[in-house]
C-alpha positions as CSV (number, residue, x, y, z in Angstrom):
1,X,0.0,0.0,0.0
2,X,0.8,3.5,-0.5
3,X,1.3,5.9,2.2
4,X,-2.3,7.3,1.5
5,X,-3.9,3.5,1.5
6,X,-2.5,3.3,4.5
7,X,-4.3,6.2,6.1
8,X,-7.3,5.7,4.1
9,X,-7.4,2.2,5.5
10,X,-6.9,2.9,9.1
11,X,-9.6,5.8,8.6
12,X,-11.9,2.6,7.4
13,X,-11.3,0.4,10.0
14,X,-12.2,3.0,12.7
15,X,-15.5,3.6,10.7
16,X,-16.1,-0.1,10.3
17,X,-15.3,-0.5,14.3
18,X,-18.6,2.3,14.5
19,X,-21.0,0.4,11.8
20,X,-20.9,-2.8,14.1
21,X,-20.8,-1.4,17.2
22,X,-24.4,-2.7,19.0
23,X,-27.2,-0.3,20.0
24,X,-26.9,1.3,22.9
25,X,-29.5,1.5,25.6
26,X,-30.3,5.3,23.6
27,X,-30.8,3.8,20.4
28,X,-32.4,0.6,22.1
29,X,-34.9,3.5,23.9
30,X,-35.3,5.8,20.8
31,X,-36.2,2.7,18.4
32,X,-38.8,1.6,20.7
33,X,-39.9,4.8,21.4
34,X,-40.2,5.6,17.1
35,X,-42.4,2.0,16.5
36,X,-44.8,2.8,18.8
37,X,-45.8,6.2,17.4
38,X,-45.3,4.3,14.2
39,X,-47.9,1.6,15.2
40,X,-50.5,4.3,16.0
41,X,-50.2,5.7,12.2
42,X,-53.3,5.0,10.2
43,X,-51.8,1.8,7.9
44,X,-53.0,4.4,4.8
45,X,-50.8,7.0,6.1
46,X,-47.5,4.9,6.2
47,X,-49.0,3.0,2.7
48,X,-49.0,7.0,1.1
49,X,-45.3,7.9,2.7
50,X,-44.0,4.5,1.8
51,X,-45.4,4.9,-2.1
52,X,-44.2,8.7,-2.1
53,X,-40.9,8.2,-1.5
54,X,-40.2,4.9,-3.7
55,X,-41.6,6.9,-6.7
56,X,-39.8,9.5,-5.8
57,X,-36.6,7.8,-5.1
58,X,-36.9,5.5,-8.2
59,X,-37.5,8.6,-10.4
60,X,-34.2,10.5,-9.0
61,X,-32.5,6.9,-9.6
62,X,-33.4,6.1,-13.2
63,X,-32.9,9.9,-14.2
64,X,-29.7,10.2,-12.6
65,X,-28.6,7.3,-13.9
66,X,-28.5,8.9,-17.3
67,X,-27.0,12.4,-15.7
68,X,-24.1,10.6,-14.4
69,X,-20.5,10.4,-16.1
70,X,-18.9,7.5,-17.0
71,X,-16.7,5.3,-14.4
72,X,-13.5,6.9,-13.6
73,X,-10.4,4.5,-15.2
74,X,-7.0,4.0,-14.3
75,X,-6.9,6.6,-11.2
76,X,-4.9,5.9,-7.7
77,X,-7.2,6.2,-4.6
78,X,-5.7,8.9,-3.5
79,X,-6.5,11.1,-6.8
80,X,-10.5,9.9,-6.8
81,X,-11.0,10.6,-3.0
82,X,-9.5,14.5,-4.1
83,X,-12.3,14.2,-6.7
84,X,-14.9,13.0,-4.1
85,X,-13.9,15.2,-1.3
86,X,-14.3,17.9,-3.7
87,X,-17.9,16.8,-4.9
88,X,-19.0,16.5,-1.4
89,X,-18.1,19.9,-0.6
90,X,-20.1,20.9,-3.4
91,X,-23.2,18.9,-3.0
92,X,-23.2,20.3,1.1
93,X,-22.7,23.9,0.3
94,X,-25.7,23.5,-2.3
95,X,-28.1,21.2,0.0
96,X,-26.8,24.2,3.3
97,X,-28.2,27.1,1.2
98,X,-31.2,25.1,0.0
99,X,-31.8,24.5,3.7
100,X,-31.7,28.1,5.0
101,X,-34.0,29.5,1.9
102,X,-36.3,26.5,2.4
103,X,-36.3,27.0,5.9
104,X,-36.8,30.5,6.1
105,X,-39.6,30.2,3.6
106,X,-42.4,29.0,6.4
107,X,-44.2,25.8,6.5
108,X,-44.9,25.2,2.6
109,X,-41.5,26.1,1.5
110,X,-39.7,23.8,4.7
111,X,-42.0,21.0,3.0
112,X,-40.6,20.9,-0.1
113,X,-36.7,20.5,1.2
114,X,-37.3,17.0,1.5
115,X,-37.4,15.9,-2.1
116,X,-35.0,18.4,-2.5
117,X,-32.3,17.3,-0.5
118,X,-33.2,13.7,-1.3
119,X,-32.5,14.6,-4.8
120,X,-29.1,15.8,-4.2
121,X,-28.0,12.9,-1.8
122,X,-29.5,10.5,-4.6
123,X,-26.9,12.2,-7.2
124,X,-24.1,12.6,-4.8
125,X,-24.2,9.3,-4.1
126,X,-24.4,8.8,-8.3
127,X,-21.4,10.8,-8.3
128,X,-19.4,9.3,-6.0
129,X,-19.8,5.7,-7.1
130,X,-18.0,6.7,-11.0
131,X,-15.6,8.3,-9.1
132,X,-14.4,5.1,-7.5
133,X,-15.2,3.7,-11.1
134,X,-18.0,1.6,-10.4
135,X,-21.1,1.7,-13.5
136,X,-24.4,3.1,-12.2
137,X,-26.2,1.8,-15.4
138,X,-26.1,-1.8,-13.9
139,X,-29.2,-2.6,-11.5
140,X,-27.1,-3.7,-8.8
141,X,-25.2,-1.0,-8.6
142,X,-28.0,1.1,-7.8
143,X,-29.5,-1.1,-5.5
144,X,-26.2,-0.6,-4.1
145,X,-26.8,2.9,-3.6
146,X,-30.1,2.4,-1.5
147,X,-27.8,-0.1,0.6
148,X,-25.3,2.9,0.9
149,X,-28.4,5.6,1.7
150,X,-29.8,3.0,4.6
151,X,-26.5,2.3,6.2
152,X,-26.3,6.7,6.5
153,X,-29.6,7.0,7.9
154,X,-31.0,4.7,10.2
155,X,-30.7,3.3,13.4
156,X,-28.1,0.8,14.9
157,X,-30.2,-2.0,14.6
158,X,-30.9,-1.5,11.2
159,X,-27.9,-0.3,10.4
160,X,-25.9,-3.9,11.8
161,X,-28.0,-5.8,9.5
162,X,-27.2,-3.4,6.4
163,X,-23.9,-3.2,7.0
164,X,-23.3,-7.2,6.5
165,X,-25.2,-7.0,3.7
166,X,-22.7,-3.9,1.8
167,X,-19.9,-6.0,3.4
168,X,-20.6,-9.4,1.3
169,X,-21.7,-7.4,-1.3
170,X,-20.5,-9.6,-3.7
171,X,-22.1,-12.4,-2.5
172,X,-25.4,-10.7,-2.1
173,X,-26.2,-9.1,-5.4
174,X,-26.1,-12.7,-6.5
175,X,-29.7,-13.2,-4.4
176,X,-31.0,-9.7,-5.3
177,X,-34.4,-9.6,-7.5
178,X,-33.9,-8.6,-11.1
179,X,-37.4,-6.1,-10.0
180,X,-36.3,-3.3,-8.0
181,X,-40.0,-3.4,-6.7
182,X,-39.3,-5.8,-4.4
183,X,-36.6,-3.5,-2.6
184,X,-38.0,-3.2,1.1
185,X,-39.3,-0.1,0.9
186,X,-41.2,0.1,3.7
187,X,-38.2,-0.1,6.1
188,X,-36.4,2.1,4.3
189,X,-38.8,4.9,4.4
190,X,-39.5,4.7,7.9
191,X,-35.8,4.3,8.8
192,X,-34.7,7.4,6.9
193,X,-38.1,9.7,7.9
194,X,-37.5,8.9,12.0
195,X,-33.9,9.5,11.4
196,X,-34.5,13.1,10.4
197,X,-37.5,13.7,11.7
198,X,-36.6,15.9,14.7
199,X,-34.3,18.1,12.6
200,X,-36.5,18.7,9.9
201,X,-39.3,19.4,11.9
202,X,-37.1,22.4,13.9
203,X,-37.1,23.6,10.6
204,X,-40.3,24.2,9.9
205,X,-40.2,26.7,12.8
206,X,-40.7,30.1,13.0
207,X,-37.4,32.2,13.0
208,X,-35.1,29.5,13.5
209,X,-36.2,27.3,10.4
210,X,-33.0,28.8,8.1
211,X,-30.4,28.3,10.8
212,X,-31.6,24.9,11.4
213,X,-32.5,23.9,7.6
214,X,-28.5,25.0,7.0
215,X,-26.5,23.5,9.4
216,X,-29.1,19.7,9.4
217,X,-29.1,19.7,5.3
218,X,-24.7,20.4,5.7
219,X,-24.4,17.7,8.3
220,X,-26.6,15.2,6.4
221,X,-24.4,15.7,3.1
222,X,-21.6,15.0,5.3
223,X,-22.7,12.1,6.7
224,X,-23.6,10.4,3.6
225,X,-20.6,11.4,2.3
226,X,-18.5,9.8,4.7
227,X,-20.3,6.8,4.8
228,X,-20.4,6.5,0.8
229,X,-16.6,7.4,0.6
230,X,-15.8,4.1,3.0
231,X,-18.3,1.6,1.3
232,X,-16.8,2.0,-1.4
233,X,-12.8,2.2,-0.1
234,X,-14.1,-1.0,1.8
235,X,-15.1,-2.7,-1.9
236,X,-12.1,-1.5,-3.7
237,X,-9.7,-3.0,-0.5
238,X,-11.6,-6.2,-1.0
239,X,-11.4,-6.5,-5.0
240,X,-8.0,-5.7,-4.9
241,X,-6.9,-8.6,-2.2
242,X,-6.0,-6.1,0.6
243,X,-6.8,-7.7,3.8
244,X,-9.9,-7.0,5.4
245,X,-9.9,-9.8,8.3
246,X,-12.9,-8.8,10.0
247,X,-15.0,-8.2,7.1
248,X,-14.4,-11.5,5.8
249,X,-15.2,-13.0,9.1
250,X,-18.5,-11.0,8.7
């Protein structure tokens, strides 16, 4: 390894230290705490959210996949992280301003952040994947994505589960449907909402929505950027040999 691998892959294994680390009594508290509301939802209500956001997400997918450049060939890690940091920065700084004018905007205009930033973390993750040189046009790939997406936002619990999934990735897309219908939707949905609920709804506030909308919509880009840049460090490690001992113990 390079100097740079060699940082890049002790920066992994801390991150892959926090992905399997079990809940804590917090998140044990919070997830109970997040079913129950969700069990007193009307069934319609979490049908609507669950059918709104797989159209939407499956419309930002199959466009983007179209929008995005080809894979990036023949480039050291080093010289596609620059690349990524520098998207990242980009996509944050757009989905921080969004925030504050969405946020500032009242009630309505807060609303319609959330297809909005979902949009751009959708594409950043688009982005990021060519950058590493992987080809968004193939289905699993994409799939991939929503793997990526879930393992950013949710809980621990969920998140365990996800992570062995993006870790034997390989393996895995072997099982996956050829229909991305039967992607779990539901889960996904209600993962991702209950993760940002509580920022998003200080947002629709009176006064304080901008402030909030700016700095939640910057630390979400962050986050998923961060967790994007190491799935994909942790696939190119694995393709290229470099050991990975507790991964493949996984």
């Amino acid at each position: 390894m390079t100097s740079y691998e060699q940082l890049a892959y002790a920066e992994l294994r801390t991150w892959q230290e926090q992905m399997q680390r079990p809940p804590s009594y917090l998140n044990r508290f919070t997830r109970r705490v997040q079913m129950r509301l969700n069990a007193w939802l009307p069934e319609r209500l979490h049908e609507a959210i669950t059918v709104t956001i797989k159209q939407m997400v499956r419309g930002v997918l199959y466009g983007s996949s179209y929008l995005t450049r080809r894979p990036t060939a023949d480039a050291s890690l080093e010289e596609r992280e620059k690349s990524v940091r520098c998207r990242v920065r980009s996509y944050r700084n757009t989905a921080s301003a969004e925030g504050a004018v969405t946020g500032a905007g009242g009630f309505l205009l807060g609303l319609a952040d959330f297809p909005l930033l979902l949009g751009l973390k959708i594409k950043l993750l688009f982005d990021v994947a060519s950058l590493y040189g992987y080809d968004v046009r193939d289905y699993t790939e994409r799939l991939y994505l929503l793997h990526v997406f879930q393992l950013a936002f949710s809980s621990q619990h969920t998140r365990n589960e996800v992570y062995h999934r993006v870790v034997n990735w390989e393996e895995y897309r072997h099982q996956l449907p050829t229909d991305v219908q039967a992607f779990d939707w539901r889960t996904f949905q209600q993962e991702y909402r209950d993760y940002i609920d509580l920022a998003k709804m200080a947002q629709l506030m009176p006064f304080i929505g901008a402030a909030v909308g700016a700095v939640a919509n910057y630390r979400l880009i962050e986050q998923l950027g961060e967790t994007a840049m190491n799935c994909f460090r942790m696939r190119r490690f694995l393709e290229s040999d470099a050991a990975v001992p507790a991964e493949r113990a996984a």
